[in-house]
N, C-alpha and C positions, 0 to 999 in steps of 0.2 A: 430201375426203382418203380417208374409205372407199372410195369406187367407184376410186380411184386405183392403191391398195392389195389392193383387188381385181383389177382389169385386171392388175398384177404376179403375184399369184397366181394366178389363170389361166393366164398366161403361162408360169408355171414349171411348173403342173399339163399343159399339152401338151407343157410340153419333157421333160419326165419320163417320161411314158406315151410319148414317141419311144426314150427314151433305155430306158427298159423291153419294149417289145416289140422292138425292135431287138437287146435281149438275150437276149428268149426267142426270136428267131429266130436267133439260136448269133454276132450280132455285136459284138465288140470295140469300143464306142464310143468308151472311153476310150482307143484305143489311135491311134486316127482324131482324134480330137476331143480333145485333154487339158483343155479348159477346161468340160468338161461337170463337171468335177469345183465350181465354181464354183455349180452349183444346190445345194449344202452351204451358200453363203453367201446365196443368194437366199432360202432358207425362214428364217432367220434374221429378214432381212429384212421379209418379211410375218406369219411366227409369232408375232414380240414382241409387233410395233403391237395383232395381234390378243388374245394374252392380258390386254393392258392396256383396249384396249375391251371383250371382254368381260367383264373381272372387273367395268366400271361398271357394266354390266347386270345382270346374273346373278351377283356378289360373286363372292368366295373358294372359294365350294365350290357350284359347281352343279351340279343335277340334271339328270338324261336328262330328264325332264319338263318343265324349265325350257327347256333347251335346243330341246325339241321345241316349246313355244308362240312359239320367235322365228321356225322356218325351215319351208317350207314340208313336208307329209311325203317330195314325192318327193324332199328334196335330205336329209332324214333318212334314207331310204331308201340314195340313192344311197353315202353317207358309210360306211355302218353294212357296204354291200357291200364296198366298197376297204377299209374296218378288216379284216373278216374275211378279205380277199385277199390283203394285205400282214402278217397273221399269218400263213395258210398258206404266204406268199411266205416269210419268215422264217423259216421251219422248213426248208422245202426247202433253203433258202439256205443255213442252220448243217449241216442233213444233210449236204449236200456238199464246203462247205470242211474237212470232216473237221480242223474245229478249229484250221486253218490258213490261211495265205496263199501266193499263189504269188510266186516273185521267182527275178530272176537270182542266181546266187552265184559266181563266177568261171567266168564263161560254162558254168554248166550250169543248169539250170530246176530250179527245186528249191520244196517244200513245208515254211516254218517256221511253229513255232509259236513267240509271243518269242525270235524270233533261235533256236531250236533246230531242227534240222533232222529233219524227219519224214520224210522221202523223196526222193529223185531222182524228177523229173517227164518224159514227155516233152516236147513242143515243144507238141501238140495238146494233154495235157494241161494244159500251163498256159497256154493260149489259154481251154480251157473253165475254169478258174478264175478267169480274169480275165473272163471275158465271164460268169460267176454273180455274181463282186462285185461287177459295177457293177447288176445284177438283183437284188440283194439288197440295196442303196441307194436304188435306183430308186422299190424297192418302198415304200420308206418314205419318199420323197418324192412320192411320190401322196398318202400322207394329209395329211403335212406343209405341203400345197401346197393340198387340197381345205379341209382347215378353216378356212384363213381365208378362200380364198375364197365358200365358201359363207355364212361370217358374215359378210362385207363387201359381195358381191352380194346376197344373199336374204335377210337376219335383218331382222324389223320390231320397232318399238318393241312391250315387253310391256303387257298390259293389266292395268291393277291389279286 
């Protein structure tokens, strides 16, 4: 069932990193594709099974150290890179949505914050706020997507 669960996160870790560099190359995935929005439901999917096998291993509150004697270091490595990618992803992300979202509002492009309106948009720019939000999701389904697959493909029994 691991390697299963794995294979799935994987899966969702290449459709992510598509669906991410696709947005930093200024494209609209979501606007192409609306069911990309569905990888929201796919990390669910392999996130839980994974909090639940690891908590048997490693309990309720484990260490980076604990964690490090299951998986190999370059997949500690690789993990520790995309955490600190998808923070910096994350910040860029919030710097730009200047605290809002973009949407139509009686056919004009507009910027709200809870249904309050912050601005008139043009057309371009609410193309590049939609093509940041789905890079700002993205971002955070690379990590979402790499940790269980790295605990399902690569993590060995601990040594006592």
């Amino acid at each position: 069932m691991n390697r299963i669960l794995g294979v799935f996160a994987f899966l969702g870790l290449i459709l992510s990193l598509a669906v991410h560099v696709s947005a930093l190359l200024g494209i609209d995935v979501s606007a192409k594709i609306p069911f990309v929005w569905l990888l929201h439901i796919g990390v669910f999917l392999v996130f839980v099974p994974f909090v639940f096998a690891s908590r048997k291993v490693l309990g309720d509150k484990p260490t980076l150290s604990h964690i490090r004697t299951l998986l190999p270091g370059w997949v500690v490595a690789v993990g520790a890179v995309i955490v600190v990618y998808a923070l910096v992803n994350f910040l860029l992300f919030f710097l730009r949505t200047q605290g809002g979202n973009a949407a139509i509002q009686d056919g004009h492009f507009v910027l709200l914050e809870h249904g309050r309106l912050i601005r008139e948009l043009s057309e371009s720019e609410y193309t590049s706020f939609r093509v940041n939000h789905v890079r700002g999701f993205s971002g955070h389904w690379l990590v979402l997507y790499y940790m269980p697959f790295s605990y399902f493909m690569f993590s060995k029994k601990p040594n006592p």
